[in-house]
C-alpha positions as CSV (number, residue, x, y, z in Angstrom):
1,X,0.0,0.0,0.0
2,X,1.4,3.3,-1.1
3,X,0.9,6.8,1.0
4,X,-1.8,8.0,-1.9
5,X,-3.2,4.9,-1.0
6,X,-3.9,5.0,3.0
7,X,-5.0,8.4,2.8
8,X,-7.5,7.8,0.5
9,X,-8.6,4.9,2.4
10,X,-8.7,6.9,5.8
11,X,-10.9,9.6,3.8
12,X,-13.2,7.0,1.8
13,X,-13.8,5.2,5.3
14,X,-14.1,8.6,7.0
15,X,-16.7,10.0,3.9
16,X,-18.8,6.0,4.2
17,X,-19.3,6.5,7.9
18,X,-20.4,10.0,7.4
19,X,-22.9,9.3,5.2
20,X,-24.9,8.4,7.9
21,X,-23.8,11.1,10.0
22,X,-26.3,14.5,9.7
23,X,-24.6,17.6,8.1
24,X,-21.3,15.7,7.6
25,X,-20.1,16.3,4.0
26,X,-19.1,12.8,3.3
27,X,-18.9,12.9,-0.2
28,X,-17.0,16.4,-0.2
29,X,-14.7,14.3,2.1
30,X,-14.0,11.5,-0.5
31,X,-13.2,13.8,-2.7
32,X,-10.7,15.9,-0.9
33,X,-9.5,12.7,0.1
34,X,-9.0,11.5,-4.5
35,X,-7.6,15.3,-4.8
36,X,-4.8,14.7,-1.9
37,X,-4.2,11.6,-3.4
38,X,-3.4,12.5,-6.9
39,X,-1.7,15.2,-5.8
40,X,0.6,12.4,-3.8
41,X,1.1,10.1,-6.1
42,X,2.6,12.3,-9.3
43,X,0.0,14.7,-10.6
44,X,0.2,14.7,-14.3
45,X,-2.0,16.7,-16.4
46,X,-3.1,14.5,-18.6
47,X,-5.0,12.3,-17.2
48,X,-5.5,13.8,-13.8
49,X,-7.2,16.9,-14.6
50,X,-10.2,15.2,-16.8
51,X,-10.4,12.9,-14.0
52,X,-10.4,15.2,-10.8
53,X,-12.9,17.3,-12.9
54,X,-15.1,14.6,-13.6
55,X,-14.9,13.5,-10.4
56,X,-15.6,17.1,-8.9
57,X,-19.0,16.9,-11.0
58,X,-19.8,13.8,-9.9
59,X,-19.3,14.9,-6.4
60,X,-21.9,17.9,-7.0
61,X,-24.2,15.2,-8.1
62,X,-23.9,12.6,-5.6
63,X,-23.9,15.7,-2.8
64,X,-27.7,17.2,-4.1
65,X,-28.9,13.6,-4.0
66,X,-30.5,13.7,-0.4
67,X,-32.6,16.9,-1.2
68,X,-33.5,16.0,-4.8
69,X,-34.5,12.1,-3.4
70,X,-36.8,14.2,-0.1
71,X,-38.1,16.5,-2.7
72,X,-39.2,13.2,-5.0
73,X,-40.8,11.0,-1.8
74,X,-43.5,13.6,-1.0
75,X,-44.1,14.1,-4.6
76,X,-44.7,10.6,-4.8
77,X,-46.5,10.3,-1.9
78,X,-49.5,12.6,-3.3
79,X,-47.3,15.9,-1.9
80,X,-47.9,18.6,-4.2
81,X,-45.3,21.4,-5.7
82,X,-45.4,23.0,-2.5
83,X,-44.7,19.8,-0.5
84,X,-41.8,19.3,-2.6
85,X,-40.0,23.2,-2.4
86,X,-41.2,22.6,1.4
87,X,-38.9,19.5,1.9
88,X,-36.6,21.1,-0.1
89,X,-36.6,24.5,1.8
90,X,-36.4,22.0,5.1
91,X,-33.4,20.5,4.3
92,X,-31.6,23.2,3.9
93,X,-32.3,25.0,7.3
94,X,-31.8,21.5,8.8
95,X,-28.6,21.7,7.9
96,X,-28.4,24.4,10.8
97,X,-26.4,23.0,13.7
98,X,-29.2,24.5,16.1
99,X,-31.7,21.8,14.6
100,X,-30.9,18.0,16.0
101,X,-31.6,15.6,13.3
102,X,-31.9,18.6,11.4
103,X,-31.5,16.8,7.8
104,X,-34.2,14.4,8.5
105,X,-36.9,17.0,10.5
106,X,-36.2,19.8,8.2
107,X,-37.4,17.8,4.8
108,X,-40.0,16.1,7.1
109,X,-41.2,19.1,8.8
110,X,-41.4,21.4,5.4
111,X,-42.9,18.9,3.5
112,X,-45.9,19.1,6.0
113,X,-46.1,22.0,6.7
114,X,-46.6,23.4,3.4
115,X,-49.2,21.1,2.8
116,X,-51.3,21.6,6.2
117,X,-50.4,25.5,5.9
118,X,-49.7,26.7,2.1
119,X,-51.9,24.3,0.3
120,X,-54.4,23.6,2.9
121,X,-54.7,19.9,2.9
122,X,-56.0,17.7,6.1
123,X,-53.6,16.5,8.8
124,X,-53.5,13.0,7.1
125,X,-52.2,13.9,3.5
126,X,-50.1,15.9,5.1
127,X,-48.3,13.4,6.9
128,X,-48.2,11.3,4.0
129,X,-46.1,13.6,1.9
130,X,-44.1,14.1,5.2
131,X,-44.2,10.1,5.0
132,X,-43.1,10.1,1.4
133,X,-40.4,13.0,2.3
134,X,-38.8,10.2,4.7
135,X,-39.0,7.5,2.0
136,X,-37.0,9.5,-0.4
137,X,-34.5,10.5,2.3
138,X,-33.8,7.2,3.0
139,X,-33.6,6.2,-1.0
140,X,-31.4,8.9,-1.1
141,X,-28.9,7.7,1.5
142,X,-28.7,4.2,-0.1
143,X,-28.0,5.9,-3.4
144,X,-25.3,7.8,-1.9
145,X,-23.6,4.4,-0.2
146,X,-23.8,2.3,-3.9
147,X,-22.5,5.6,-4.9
148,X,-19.7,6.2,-2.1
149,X,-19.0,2.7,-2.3
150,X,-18.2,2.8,-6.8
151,X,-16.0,5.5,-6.2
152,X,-14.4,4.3,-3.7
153,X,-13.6,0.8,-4.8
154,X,-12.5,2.8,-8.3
155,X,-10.2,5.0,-6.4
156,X,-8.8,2.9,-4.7
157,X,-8.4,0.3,-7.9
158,X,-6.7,3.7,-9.6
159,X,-4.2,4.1,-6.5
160,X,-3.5,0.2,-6.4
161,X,0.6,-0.4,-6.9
162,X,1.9,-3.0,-5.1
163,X,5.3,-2.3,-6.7
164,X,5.7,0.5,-4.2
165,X,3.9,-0.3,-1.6
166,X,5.0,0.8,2.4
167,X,4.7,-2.1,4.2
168,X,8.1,-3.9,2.4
């Protein structure tokens, strides 16, 4: 195992257990932890730039994925456009550190209460957007795990050299 190597290891582990974690940016952490590691291991322009930049799109991607996936559950779940900017709007101010669980009340708790207050629905559609909020939440963190998980075995596949490994 080579120095590019470990490090990348001690961020992917870091970023997997942080995709669990509430407010943590795991994925931003996996990728600081590809860009350190490039950077070790001999940048060279070519092909290190195409890849970091693909992978820094990739990143934006995988890190809108719990919003988007919140916004989609109470949409499926009979929520209407209000439900989803409301579970949108939530998950971003429960990303305040002030708000415990704040990523999973915020989408939950928008997503109802623009349906019970904006769009005027009963107590019992409303909860099933908020319902459908949390399914999509939790779609969204399994997406982001197969996702962590690719890059990371790829990474780490890239990084790979026995040759000149540490530990001889």
């Amino acid at each position: 195992m080579t120095l590019p190597f470990l490090i990348f290891l001690l961020a992917w582990i870091v970023g997997m257990i942080g995709t669990f974690v509430p407010a943590m940016p795991a994925t931003l952490i996996i990728f600081l932890g590809t860009v350190a590691a490039t950077l070790l291991d001999g940048f060279q322009a070519w092909p290190d730039i195409p890849f970091l930049l693909t992978f820094a799109v990739i990143t934006v991607l995988i890190m809108s994925v719990d919003n988007v996936a919140s916004a989609w559950g109470a949409r499926r779940y009979g929520g209407s456009r209000q439900a989803m900017w409301g579970a949108l709007i939530g998950g971003i101010v429960g990303l305040l550190p002030v708000i415990p669980f704040g990523l999973i009340v915020g989408p939950l708790a928008g997503a109802f209460l623009a349906e019970l207050l904006v769009v005027g629905k009963s107590v019992q559609d409303s909860l099933r957007s908020a319902w459908g909020t949390l399914i999509g939440l939790l779609a969204g963190i399994a997406a982001k795990v197969v996702l962590h998980t690719l890059v990371g075995v790829y990474e780490l596949w890239r990084l790979w050299d026995p040759a000149h490994s540490l530990l001889k």
